[in-house]
ROZA-357017 format. One record per residue: residue number from 0; residue in one letter; x, y, z of N, C-alpha, C in turn. Coordinates in steps of 0.001 Angstrom, whole numbers, plus 524288, in hexadecimal, padded with zeros to 5 digits. Layout:
BEGIN
REC  tortor  vofi  neast  nnorth    nup  caeast  canorth   caup  ceast  cnorth    cup
REC     NUM     a      X       Y      Z       X        Y      Z      X       Y      Z
...
END
This chain:
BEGIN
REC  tortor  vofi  neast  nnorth    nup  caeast  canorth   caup  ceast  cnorth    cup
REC       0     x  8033B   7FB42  80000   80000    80000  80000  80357   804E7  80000
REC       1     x  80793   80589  80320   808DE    809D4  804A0  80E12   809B7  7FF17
REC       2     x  80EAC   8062C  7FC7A   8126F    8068B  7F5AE  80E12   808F5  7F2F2
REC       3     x  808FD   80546  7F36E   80676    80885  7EF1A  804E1   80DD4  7F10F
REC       4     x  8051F   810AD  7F40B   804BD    815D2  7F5C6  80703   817FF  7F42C
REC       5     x  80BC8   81788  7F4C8   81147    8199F  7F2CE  810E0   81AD5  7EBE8
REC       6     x  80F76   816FB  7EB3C   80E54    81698  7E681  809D4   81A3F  7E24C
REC       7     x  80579   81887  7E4E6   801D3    81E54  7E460  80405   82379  7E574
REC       8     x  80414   82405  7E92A   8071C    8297C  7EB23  80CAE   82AFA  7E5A0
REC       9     x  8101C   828D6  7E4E8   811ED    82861  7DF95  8105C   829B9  7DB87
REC      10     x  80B81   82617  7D8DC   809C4    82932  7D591  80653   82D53  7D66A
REC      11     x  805A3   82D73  7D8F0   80346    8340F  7D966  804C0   837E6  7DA04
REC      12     x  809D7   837EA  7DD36   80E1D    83C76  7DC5F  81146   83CF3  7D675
REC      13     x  81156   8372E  7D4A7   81500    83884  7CFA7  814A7   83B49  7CB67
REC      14     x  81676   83E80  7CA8C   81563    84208  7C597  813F3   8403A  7C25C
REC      15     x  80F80   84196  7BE36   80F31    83D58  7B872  809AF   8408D  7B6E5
REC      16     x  80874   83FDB  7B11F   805F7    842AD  7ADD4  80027   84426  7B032
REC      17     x  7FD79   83FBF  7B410   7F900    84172  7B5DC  7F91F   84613  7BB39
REC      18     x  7FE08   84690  7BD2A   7FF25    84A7E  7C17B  802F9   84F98  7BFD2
REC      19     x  80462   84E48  7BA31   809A6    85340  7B989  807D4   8592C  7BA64
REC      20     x  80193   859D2  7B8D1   8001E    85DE4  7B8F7  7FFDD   86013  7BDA1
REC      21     x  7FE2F   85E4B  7C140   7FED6    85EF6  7C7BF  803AD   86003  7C9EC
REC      22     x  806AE   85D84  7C886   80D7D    85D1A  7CAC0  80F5B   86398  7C6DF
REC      23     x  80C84   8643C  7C303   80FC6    867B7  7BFC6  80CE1   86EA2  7C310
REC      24     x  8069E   86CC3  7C36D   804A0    87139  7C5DB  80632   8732D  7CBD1
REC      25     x  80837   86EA8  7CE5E   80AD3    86FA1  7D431  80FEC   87291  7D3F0
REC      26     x  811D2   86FA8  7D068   81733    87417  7D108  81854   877F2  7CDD4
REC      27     x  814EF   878D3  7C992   81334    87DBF  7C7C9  812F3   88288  7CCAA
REC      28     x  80EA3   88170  7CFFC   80D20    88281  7D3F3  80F60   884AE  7D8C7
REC      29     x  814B1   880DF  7D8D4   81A69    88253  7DD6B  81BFB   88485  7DB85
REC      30     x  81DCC   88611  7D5CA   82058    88684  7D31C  81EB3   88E8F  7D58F
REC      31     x  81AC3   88DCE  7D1BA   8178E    894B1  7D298  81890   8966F  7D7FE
REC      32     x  817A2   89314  7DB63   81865    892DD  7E2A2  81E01   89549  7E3F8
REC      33     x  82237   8924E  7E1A8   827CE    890CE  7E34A  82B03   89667  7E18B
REC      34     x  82984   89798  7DC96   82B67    89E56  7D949  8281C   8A1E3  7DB8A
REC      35     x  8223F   8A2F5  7DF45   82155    8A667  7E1B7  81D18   8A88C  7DD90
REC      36     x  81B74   8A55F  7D89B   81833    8A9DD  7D5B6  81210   8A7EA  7D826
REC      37     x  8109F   8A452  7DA97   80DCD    8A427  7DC93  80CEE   8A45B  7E457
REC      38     x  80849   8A55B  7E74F   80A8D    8A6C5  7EBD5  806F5   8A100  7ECE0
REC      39     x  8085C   89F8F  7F205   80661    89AD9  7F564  8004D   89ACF  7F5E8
REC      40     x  7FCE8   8A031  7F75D   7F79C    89FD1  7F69F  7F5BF   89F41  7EFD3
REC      41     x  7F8D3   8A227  7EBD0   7F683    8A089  7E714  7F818   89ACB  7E5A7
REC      42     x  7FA13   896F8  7E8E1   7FB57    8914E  7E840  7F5F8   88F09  7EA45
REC      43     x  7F382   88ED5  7EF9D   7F044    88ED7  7F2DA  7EB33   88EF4  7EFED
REC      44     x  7EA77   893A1  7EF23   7E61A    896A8  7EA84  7E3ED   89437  7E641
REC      45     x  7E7DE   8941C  7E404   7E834    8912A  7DEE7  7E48E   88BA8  7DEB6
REC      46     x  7E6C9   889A2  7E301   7E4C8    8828F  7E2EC  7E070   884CB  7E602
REC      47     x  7DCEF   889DB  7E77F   7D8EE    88AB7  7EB40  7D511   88B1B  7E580
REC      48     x  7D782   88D03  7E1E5   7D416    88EB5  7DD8B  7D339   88A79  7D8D7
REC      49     x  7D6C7   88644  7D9C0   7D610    8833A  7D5F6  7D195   87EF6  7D90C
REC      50     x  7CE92   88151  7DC7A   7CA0C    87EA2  7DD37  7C609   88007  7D945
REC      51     x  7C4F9   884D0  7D766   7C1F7    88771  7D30F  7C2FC   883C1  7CD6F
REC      52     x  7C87A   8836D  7CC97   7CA72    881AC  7C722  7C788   87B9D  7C748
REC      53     x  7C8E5   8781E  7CC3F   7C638    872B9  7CB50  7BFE8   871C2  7CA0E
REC      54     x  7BD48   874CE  7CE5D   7B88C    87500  7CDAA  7B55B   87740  7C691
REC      55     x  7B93B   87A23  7C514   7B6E4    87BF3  7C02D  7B84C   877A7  7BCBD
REC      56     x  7BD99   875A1  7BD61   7BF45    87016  7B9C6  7BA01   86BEE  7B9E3
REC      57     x  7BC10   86C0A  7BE76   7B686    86688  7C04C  7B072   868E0  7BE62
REC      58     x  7AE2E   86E5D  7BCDF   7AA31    86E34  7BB1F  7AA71   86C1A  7B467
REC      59     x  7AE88   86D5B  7B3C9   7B15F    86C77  7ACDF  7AFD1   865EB  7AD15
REC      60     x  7B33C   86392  7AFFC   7B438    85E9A  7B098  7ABF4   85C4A  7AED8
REC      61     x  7AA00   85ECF  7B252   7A3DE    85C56  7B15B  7A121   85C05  7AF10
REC      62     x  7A40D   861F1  7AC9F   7A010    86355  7A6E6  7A101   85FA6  7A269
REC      63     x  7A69F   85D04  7A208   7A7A2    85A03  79F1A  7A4CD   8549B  7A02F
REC      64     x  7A522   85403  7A2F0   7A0F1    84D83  7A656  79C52   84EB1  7A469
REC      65     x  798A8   853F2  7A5E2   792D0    854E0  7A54B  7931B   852AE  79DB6
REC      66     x  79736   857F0  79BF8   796AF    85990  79570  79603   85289  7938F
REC      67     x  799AE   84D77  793CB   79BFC    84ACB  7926F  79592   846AF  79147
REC      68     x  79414   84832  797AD   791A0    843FA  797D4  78D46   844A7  796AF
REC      69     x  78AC1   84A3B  79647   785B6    84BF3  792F0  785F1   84A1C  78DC4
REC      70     x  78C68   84ACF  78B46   78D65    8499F  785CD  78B4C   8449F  78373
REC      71     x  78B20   83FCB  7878A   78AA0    83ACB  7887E  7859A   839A3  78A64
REC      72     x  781A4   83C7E  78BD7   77D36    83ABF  78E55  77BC6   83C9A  793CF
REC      73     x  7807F   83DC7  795A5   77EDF    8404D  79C01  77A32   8430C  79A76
REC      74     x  778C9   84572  79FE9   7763D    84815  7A1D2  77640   84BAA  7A4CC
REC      75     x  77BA9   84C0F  7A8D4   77C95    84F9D  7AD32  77DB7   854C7  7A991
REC      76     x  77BCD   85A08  7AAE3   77D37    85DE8  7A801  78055   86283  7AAAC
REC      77     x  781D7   86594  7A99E   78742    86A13  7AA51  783CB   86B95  7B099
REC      78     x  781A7   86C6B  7B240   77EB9    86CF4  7B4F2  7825E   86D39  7BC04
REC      79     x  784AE   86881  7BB9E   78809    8659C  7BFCD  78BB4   868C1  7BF6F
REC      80     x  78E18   86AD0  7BB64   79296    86E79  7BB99  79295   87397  7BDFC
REC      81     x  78E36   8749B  7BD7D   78C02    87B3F  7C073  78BD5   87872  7C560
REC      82     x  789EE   87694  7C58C   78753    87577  7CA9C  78D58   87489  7CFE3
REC      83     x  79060   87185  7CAFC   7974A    8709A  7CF89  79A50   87579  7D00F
REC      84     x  7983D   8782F  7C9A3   79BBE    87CED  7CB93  7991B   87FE0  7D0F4
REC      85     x  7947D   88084  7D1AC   79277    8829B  7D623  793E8   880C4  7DC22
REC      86     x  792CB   87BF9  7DB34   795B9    878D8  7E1F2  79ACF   879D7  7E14C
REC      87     x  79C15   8791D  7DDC4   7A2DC    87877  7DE68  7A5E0   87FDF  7DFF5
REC      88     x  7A220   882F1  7DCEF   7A52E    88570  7DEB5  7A347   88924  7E47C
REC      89     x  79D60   886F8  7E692   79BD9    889A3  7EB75  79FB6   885CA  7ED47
REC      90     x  7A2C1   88071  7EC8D   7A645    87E85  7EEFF  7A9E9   8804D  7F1EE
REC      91     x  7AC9C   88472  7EC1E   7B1F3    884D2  7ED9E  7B18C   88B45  7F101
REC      92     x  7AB14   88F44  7F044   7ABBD    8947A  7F284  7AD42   891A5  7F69F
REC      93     x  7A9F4   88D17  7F98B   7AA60    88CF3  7FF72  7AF36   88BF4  80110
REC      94     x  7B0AF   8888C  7FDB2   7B8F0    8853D  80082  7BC10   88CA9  7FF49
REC      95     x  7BAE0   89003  7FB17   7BE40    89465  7FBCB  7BDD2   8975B  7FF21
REC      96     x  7B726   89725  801EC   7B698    899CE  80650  7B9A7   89912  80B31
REC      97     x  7B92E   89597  80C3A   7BCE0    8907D  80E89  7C2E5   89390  80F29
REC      98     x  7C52C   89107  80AD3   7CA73    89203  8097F  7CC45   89732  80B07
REC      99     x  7C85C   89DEB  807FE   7CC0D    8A192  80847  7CA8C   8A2D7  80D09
REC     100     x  7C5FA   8A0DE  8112B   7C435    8A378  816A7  7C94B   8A250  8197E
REC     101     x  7CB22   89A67  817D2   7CF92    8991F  81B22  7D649   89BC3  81C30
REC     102     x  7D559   89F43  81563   7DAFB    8A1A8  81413  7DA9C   8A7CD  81773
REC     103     x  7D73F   8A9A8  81859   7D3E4    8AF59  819AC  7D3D6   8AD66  81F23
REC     104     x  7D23F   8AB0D  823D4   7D392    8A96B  8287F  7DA55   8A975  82A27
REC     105     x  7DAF8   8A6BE  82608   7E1C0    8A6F2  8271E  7E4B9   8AAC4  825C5
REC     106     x  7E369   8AE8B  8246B   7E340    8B3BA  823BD  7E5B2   8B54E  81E7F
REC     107     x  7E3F5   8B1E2  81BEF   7E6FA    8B349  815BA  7E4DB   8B9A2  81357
REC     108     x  7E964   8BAAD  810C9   7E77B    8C0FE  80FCF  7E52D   8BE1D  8094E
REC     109     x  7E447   8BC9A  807B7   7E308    8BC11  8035B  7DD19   8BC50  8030B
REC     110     x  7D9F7   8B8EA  80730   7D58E    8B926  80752  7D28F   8BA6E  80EA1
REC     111     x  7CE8C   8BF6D  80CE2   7CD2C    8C1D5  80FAC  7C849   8C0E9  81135
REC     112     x  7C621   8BE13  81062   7BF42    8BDE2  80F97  7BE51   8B78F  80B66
REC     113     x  7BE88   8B2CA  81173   7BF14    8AC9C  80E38  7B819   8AE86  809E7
REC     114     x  7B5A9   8AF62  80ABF   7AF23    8AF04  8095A  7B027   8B155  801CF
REC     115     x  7B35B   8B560  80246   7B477    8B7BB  7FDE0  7B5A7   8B60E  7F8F3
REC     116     x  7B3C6   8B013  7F854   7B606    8ACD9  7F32B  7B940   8AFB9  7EE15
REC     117     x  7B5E9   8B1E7  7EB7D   7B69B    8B412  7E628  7BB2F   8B6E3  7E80A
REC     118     x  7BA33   8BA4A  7EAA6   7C013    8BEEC  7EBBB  7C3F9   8BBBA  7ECA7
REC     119     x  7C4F6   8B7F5  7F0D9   7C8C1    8B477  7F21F  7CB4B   8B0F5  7EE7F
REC     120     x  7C80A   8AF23  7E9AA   7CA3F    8AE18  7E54F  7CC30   8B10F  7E19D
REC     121     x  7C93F   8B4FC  7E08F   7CDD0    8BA86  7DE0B  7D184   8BA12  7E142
REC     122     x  7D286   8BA27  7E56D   7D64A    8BBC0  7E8BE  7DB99   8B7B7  7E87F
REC     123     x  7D9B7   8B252  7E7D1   7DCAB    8AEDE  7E613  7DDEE   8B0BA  7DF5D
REC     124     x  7DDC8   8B2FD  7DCD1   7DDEA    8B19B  7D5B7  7E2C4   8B5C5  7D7D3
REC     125     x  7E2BC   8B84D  7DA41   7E6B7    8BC6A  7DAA8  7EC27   8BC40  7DCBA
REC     126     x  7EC58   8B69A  7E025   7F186    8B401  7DFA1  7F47A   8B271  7DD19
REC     127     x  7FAFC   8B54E  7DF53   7FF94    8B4EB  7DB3D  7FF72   8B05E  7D845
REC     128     x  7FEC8   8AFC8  7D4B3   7FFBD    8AAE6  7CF8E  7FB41   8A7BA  7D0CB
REC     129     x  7F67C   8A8B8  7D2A7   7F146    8A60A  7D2BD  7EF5F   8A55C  7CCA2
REC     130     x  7EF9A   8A88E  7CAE9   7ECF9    8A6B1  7C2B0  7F173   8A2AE  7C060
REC     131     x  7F6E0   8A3A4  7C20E   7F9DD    89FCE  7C046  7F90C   899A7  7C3CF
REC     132     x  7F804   89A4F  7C7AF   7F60D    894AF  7CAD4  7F16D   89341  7CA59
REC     133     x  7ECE5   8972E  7C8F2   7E83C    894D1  7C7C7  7E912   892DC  7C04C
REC     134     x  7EBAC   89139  7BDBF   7ED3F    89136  7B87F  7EDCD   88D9D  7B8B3
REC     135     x  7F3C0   88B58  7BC56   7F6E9    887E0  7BDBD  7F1D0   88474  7BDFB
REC     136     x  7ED36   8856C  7C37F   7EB66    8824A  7C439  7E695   87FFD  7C17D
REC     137     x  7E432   8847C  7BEA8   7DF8C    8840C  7BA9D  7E1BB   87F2A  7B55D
REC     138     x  7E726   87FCD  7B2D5   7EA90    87BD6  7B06D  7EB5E   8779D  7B1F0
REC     139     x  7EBEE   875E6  7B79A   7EB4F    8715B  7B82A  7E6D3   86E24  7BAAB
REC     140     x  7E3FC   86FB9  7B9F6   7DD8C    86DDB  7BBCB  7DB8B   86D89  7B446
REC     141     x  7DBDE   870AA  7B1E0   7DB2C    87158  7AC2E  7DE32   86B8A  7A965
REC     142     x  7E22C   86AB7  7AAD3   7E767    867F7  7A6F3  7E42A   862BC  7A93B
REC     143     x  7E201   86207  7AF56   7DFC4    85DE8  7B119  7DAAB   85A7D  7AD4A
REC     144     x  7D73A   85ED6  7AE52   7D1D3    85E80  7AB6F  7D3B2   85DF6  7A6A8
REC     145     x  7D875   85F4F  7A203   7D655    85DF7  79E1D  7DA49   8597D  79CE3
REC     146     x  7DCE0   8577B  7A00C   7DFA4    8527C  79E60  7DC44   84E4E  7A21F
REC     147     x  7DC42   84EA3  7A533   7D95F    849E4  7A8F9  7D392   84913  7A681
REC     148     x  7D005   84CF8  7A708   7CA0A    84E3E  7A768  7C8A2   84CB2  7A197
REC     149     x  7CB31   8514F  79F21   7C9E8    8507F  799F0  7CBFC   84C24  7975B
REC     150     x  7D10D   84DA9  7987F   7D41B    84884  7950B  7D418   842C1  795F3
REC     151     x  7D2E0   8413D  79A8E   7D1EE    83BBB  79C3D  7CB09   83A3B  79C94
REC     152     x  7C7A0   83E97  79944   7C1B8    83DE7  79834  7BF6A   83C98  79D78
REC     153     x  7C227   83FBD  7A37D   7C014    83E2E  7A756  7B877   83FD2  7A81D
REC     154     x  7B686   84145  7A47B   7B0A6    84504  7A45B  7AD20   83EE7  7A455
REC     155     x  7B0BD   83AE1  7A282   7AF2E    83897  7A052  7AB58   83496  7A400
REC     156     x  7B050   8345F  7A966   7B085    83303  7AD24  7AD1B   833A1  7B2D0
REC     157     x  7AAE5   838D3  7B17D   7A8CF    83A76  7B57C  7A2AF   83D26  7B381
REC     158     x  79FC3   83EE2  7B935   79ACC    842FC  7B692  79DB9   84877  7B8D9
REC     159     x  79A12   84990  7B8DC   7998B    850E6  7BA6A  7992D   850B5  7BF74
REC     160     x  79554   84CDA  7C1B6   79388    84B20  7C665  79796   84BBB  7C9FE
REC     161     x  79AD0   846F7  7C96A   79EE5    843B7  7CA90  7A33E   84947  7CB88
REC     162     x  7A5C5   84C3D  7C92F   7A7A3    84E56  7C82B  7A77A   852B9  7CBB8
REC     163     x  7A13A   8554C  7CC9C   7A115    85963  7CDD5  7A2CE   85964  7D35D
REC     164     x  7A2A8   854EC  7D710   7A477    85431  7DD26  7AC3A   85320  7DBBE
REC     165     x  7AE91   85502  7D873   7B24D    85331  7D88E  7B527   855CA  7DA0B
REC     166     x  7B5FB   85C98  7D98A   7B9BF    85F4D  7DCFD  7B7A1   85FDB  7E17E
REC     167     x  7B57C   86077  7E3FC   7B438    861B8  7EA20  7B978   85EE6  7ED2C
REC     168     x  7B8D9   859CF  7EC5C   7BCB8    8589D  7F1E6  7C338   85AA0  7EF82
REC     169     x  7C371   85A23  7EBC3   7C8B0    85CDA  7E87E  7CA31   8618D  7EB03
REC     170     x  7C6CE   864A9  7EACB   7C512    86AAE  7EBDE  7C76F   86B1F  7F126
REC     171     x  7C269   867D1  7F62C   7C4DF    86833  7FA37  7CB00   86757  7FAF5
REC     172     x  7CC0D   86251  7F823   7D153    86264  7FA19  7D502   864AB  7F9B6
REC     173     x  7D4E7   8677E  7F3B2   7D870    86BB0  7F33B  7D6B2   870DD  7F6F4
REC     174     x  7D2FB   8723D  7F88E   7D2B2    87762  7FBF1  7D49E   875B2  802C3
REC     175     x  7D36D   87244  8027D   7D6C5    87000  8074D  7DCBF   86FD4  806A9
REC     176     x  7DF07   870E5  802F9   7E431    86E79  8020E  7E48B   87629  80116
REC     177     x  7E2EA   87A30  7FEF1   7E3E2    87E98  7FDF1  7E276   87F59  8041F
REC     178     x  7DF6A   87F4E  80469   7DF67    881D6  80E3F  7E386   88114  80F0D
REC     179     x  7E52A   87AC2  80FF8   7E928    87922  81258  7EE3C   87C8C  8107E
REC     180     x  7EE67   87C92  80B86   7F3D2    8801E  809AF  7F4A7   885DF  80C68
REC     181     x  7EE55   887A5  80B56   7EC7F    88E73  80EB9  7EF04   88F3D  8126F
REC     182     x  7EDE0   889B1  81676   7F06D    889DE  81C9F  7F469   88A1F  81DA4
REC     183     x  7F8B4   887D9  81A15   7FE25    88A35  81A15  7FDB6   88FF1  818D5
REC     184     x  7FD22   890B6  8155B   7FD07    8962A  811AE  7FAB5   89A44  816F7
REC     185     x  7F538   8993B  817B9   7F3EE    89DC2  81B7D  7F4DA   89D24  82136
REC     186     x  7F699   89A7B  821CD   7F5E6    898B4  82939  7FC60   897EA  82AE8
REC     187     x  7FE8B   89639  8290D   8037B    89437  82744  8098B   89716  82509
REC     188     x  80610   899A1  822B7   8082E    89F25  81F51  80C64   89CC5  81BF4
REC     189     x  80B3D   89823  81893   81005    8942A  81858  80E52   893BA  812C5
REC     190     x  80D8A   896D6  80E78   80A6D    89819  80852  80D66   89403  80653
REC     191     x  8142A   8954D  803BA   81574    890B0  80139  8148A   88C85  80350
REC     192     x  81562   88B41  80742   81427    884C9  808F1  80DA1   881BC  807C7
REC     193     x  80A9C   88737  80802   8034C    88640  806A7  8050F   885E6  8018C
REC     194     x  80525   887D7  7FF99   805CB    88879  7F833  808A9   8817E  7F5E8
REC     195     x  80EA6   8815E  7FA99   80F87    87BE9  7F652  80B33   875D2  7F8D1
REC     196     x  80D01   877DD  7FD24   806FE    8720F  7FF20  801FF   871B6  7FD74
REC     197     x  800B0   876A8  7FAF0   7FAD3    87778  7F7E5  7FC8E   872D5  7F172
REC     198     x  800DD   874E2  7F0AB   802C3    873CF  7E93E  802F3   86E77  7EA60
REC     199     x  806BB   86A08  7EE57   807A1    865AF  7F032  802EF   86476  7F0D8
REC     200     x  7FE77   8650B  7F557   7FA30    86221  7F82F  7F69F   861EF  7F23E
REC     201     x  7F601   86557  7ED98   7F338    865EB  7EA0E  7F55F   85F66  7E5D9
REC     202     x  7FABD   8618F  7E4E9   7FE2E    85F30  7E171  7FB96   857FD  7E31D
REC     203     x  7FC9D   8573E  7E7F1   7FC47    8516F  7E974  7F52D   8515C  7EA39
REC     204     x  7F26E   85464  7EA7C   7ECA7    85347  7E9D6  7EA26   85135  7E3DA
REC     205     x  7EEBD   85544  7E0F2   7EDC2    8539D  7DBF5  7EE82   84D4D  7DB54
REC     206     x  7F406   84BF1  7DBF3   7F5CB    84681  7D9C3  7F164   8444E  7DB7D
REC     207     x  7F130   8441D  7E0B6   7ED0F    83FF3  7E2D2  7E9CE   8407B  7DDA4
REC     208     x  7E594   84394  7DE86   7E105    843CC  7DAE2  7E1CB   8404A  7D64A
REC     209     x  7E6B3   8438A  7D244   7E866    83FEC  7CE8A  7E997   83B47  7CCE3
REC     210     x  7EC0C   838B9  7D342   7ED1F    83284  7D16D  7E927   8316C  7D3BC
REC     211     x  7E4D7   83179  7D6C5   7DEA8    82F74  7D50A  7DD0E   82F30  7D109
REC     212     x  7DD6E   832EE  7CDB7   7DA15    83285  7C6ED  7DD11   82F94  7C597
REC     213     x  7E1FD   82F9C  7C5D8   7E642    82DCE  7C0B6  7E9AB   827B2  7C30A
REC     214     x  7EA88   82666  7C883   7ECA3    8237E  7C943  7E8F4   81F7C  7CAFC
REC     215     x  7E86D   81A24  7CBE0   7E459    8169C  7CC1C  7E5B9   81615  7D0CA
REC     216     x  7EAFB   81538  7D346   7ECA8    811A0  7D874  7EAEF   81550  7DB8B
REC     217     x  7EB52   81A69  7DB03   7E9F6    81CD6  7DF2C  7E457   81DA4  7DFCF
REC     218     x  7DEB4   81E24  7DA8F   7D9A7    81E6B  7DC83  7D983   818A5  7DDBC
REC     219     x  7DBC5   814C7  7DD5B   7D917    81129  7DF3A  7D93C   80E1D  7E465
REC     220     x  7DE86   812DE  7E4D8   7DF73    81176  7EB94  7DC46   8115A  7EE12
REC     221     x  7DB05   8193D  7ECD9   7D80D    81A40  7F1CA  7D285   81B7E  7F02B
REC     222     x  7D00A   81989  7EA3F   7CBA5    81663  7E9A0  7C9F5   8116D  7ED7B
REC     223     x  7CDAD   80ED1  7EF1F   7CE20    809EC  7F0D7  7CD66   80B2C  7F67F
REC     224     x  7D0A3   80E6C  7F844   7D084    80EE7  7FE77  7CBB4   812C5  80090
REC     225     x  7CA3E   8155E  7FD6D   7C4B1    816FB  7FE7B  7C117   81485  7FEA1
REC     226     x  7C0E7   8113B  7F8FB   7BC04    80DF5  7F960  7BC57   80878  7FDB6
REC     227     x  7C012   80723  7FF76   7C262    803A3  80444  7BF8B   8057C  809A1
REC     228     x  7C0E8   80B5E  809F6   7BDA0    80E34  80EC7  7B874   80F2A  80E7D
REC     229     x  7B572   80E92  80A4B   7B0D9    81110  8091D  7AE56   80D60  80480
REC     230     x  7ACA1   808AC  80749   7AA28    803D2  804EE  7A46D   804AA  80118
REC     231     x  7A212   80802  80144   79E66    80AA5  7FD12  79F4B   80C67  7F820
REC     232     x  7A2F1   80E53  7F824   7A582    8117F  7F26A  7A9EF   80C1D  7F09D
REC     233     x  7AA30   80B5F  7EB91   7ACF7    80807  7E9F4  7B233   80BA1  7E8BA
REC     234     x  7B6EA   80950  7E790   7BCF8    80BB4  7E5F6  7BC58   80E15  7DFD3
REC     235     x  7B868   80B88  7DD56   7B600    80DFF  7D8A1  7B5AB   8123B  7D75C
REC     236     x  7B145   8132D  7DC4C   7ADDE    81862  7DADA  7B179   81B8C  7DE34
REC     237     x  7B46B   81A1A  7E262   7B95D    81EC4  7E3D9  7BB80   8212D  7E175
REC     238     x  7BE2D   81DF6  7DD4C   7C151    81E3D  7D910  7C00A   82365  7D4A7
REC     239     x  7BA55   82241  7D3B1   7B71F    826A1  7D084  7B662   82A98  7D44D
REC     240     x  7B61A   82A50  7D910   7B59D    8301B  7DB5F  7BA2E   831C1  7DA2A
REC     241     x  7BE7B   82FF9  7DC32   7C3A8    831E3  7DBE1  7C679   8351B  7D861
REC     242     x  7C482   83223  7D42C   7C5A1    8342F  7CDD0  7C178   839ED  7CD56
REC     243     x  7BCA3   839B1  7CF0C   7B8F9    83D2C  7CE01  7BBCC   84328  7D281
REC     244     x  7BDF7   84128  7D6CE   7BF84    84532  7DA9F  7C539   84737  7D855
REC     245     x  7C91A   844B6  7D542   7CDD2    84534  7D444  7CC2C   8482F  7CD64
REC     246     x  7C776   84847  7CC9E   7C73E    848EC  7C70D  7C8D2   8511E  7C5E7
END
């Protein structure tokens, strides 16, 4: 058990064509960090805002499922797509409410008033090298969707349905992983160190994700050890959540 661990863990760190883009966007990333043209909160920021970029992907992602399968006989219509953009994004006012009240307690001068959404996001676009990191990051969420999504006919695979519960827990985890970075940054007063543990804790959230879609040993591990704990759900249908949550 503990070889084949080793082993998983292996391929999932190892560099190779289904992860290069990730490995290339991380140290892109230090890179901007390390020369000073970007500052430690527009690192922070950045991955705070590419909650917006997924959720709009993922409405893309459905429309192609809805379009595909109307083409074919469905029935479900565009309908579901309004409807996610609406939850999804009273989603994310509340987690930013959240977020800039927590940066504004800790007395960040950046944000003055957590309730203030819209302003607080202007307020973010206005960080040093923020259009060059929101680029960085809009490119590789983009380069994703159209080699994986498109190019591997994943529409094919899924509904709209299915789909539309798929960033939420994503979501959380990355805004949990941007706090946690904050707390260095604002409490801590410790920015570079928030900035590279944000790029790292992101970098290795990714692989994971990735060698679920892409590597078998690893969804079927812990396909296996879930459905082991939780005798109702077969390792099957884990398997398809997994893929549907990693999508």
């Amino acid at each position: 058990m503990e070889k084949f661990n080793s082993a998983v863990f292996l391929k999932v760190a190892t560099p190779d064509k289904s992860n290069a883009a990730l490995y290339a966007n991380a140290l892109f990333l230090l890179l901007l960090l390390a020369v000073g043209f970007v500052t430690p909160w527009s690192i922070v920021m950045a991955y705070f805002l590419e909650t917006i970029v997924i959720g709009l992907l993922n409405a893309l992602k459905m429309a192609f499922c809805v379009g595909f399968k109307r083409h074919n006989g469905g029935t479900q219509g565009f309908g579901i797509i309004l409807f996610f953009l609406v939850h999804y994004g009273f989603f994310v006012a509340i987690q930013s409410i959240f977020a800039f009240t927590f940066f504004e307690l800790g007395g960040s001068t950046f944000f003055t008033d957590g309730i203030a959404v819209l302003k607080n996001y202007w307020t973010l676009l206005q960080l040093d090298g923020m259009w060059l990191l929101l680029l960085s990051i809009i490119l590789n969420n983009c380069f994703s969707f159209a080699t994986d999504f498109l190019g591997e006919k994943r529409y094919l695979k899924f509904t709209a349905s299915e789909l539309m519960i798929k960033p939420y827990l994503r979501i959380f985890i990355q805004q949990f992983v941007v706090v946690l970075s904050g707390f260095f940054l604002v409490y801590l007063d410790a920015g570079f160190i928030a900035a590279v543990l944000l790029i790292i804790l992101r970098l290795g959230i990714d692989l994971f994700l990735v060698s679920l879609r892409d590597n078998s040993a690893s969804i079927d591990k812990v396909a296996d050890w879930y459905a082991s704990k939780n005798t109702e759900v077969s390792a099957e249908e884990v398997k398809k959540q997994l893929k549907i949550f990693t999508e």
